[in-house]
N, C-alpha and C positions, 0 to 999 in steps of 0.2 A: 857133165850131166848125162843121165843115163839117156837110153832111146828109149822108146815108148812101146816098140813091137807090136804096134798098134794091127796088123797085118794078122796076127795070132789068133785070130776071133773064134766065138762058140756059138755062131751063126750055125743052125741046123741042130745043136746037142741039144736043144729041150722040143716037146710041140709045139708043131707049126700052131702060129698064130697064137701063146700062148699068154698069161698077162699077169702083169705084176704092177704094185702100186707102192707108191712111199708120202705120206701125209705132214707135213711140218704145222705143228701145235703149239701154240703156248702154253705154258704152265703159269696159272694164276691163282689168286684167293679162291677158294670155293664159293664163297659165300659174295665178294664186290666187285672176282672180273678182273683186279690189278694185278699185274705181271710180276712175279715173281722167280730170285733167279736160284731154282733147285733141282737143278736137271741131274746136278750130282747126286743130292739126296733122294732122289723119284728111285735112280735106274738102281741105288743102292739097296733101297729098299723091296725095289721086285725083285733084284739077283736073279737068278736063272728059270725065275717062274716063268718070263712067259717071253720066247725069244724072238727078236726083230723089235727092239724096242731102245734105240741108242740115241744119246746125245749130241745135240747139234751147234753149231757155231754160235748161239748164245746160249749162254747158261739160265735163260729164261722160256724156253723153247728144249722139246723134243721130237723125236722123226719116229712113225711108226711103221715101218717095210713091210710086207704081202709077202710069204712064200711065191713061187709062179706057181698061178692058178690057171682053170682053163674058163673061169666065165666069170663077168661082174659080179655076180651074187658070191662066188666064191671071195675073193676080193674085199666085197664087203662084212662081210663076216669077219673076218678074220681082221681088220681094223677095227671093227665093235671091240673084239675081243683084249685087242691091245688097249684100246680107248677105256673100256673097265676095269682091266686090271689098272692103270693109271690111276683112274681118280677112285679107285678102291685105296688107294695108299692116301687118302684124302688132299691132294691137292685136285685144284681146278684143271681145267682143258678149255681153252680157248680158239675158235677155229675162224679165222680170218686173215688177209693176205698180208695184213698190217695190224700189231695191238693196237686198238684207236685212241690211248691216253700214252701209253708210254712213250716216254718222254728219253731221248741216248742218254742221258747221266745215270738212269734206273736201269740200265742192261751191261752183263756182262759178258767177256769171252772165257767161252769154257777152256778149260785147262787139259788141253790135246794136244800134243803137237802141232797134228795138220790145222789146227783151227788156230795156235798161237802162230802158223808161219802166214795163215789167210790175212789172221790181221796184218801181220807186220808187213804184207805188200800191197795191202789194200788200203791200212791204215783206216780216217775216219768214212771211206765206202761202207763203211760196212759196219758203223755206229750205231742205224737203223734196223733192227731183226725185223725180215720177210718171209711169210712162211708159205709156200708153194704145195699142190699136190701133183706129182711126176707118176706120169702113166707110161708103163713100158709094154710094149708089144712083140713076141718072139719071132723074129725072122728065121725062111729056111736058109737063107745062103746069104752072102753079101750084096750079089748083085738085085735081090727082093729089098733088103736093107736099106741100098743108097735109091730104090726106085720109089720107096714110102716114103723117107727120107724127102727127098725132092720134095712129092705129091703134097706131104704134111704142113711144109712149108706155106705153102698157098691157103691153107687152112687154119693156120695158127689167128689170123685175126676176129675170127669169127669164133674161134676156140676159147680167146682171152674173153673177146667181150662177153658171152653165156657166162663165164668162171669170175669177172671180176665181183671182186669182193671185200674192197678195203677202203671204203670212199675217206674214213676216217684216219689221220694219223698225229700223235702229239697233240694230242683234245683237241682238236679243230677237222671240219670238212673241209677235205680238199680243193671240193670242185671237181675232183677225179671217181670212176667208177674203182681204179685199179691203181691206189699210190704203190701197191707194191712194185707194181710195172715200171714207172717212174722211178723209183727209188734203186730200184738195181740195176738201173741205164746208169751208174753213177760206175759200175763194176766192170772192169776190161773181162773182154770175151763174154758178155751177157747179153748179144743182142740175136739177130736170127742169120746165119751162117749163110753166104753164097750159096744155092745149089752146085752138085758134086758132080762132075761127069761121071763115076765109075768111084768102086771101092778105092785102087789104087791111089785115085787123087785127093778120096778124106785122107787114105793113110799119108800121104804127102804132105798135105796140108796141115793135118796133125803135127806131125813130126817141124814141119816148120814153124808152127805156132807154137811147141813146146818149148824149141831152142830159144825163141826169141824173148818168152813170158817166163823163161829161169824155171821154168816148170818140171814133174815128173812125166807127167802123160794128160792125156785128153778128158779125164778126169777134173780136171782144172781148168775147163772150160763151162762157165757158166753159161751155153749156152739157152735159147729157147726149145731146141730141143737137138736131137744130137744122135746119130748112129751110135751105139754102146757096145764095143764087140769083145769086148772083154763078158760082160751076158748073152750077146748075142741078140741085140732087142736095138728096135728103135725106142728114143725114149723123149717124149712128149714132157716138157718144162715149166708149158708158159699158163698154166693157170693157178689162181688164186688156191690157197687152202679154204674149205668149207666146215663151217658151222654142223650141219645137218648132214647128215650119212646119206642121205636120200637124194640131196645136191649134190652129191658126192658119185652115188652109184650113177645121176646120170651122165654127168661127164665122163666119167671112167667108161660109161657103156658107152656113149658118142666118140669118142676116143677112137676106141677099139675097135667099132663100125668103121669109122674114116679109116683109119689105118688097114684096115682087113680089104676095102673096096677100092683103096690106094694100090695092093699090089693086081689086081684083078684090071685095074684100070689102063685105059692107053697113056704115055707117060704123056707127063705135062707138061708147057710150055714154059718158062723160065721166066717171072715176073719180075722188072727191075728191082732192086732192091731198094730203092727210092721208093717206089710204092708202096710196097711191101713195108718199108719201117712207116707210113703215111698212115696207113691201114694199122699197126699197131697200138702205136698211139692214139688212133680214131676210137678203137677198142677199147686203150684205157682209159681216155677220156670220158666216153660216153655209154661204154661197158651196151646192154641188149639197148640200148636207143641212138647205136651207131652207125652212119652211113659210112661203106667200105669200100675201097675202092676196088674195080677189077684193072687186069692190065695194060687197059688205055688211057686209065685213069677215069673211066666214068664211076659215080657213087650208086649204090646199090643199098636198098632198107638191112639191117638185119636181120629183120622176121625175114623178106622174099630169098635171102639168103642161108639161112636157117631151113627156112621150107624146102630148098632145092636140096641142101644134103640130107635132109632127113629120107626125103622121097627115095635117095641116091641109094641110101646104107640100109633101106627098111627090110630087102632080101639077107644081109650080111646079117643084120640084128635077129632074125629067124635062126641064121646058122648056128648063130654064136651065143645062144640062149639070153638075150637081153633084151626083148620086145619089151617086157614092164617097165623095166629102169629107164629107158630109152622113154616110154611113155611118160615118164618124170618131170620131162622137158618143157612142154606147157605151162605146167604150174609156176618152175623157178622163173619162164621168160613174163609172165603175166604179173607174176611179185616184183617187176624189177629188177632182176637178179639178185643175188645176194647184196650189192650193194643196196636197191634199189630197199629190201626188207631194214638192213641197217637202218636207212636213213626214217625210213618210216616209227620204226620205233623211238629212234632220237627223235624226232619231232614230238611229239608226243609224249614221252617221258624225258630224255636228257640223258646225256652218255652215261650216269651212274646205272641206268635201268636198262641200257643198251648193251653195255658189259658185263652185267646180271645174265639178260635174254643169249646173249654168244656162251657163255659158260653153259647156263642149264639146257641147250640146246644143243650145244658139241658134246653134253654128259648123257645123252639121249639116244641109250646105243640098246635098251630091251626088245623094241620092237625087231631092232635086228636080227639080234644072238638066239631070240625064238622063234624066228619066222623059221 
């Protein structure tokens, strides 16, 4: 087994502080919402029209990747623009953490190498297609990397719960804000990683975790989020794929505020990882109507949690051109989050009307592409 040269990184070769996004979609009916598995047939038919737009581990599901951009708005754009040429080739676009009918006998594994070896060591983990939005933020050096790194850490549960967004899964409510969360705790190396003394010891740790998981590289860690130094970028994992662009720009912009006031800030104290995975699943459970824990283990609202990073990041979100999308935030935490909007429409109408409203809502990318 090769080594990973994980040491090699491109920490510093883009702008400081720079951002990149990648969106996992489902491909569905246009017209009812059911999932559909043409990830072959989509990316055939755009060919080289519109690049960053590849095939993901089920063949019912695609990934849309951001250039590095230097601001939300940029970002967003530029996943409108993937999101339309998509369902310009008339299939649907479904944007949730979990499709909430599909059913594992309806999904397939795309025909990739790396995704036929996923299965075969994951086997049925990975029956269930979960589709994530991964926010990357450009470090100048390593040792800014493992210091966000750490910080991000401590932030990831407050991160889930704002993003979940899958209560539903296999036609039924969970009970969960975040089955996707749930459902990829089934997947080795998917949970949230120790804190790191220093670059050296990710590469260490890497390079140990590769040998043992038959692995190529770090790559192959599903983690919740994960130094990337082959980009040169911290890279943020752990929340839900969204329906609406506008849910979308502001987590991306939340994001990239915490990470941006993560390196500016005094490093942070090391929360056991017992709490830390406690505070997860508090997240996925109960998504914006969760009590979190801090690391004495006292419980804390979301909102008063919420409120303090906002206050934290409001100078960064000046720097970083994302005051508006940032202002976004109100609205998704007041709806319930994404989950909470799902469940409302299902009540009221029934998952046929629920997987209507995900569709014509994830195809709802003009306001964007002309702002």
């Amino acid at each position: 087994m090769a080594t990973t040269k994980t040491a090699e990184h491109a920490f510093g070769t883009q702008p400081v502080f720079s951002l990149g996004s990648e969106e996992e979609l489902f491909l569905v009916d246009a017209v009812t919402g059911r999932m559909v598995n043409s990830s072959a047939a989509v990316t055939e038919r755009l060919g080289s029209a519109m690049a960053g737009i590849e095939r993901e581990l089920h063949a019912g599901m695609i990934e849309f990747i951001s250039d590095v951009c230097s601001s939300t708005r940029e970002v967003i754009e530029q996943l409108a623009r993937r999101r339309a040429a998509t369902v310009g080739t008339g299939v649907g676009l479904l944007g949730s953490g979990t499709h909430p009918t599909a059913t594992e006998d309806e999904t397939e594994i795309s025909d990739k190498e790396r995704y036929e070896r996923i299965h075969h060591l994951l086997g049925d983990a990975v029956a269930t297609p979960v589709a994530g939005l991964h926010v990357h933020v450009g470090m100048p050096d390593p040792e800014t990397a493992i210091k966000v790194f750490n910080a991000m850490r401590l932030r990831l549960p407050l991160l889930q719960a704002l993003a979940a967004n899958s209560p539903f899964r296999h036609g039924r409510d969970t009970g969960l804000a975040s089955a996707r969360d749930v459902t990829i705790r089934g997947w080795p190396r998917s949970g949230v990683p120790r804190a790191m003394r220093d670059f050296q010891d990710f590469c260490a740790t890497a390079e140990l975790l590769t040998r043992a998981a038959g692995v190529e590289d770090y790559t192959w860690f599903w983690w919740k989020l994960r130094p990337h130094p082959k980009l040169g970028t911290v890279e943020i994992r752990a929340l839900d794929a969204q329906s609406s662009l506008l849910d979308t720009a502001a987590l991306v912009a939340f994001t990239h505020c915490l990470a941006r006031a993560a390196a500016e800030d005094e490093a942070v104290k090391e929360m056991p990882s017992e709490l830390l995975e406690e505070g997860m699943f508090r997240a996925a459970r109960f998504g914006v109507g969760a009590q979190l824990p801090d690391a004495a283990g006292e419980l804390h609202p979301f909102d008063d949690l919420l409120a303090e990073a906002l206050d934290h990041v409001q100078p960064y979100a000046r720097e970083l051109g994302c005051e508006d999308e940032l202002a976004l935030i109100p609205a998704l935490v007041a709806a319930g989050g994404g989950a909470g909007r799902q469940r409302e429409t299902y009540e009221l109408a029934g998952i046929d009307s629920l997987l209507r409203a995900l569709t014509e809502t994830t195809a709802q990318t003009s306001r964007i592409t002309q702002s």
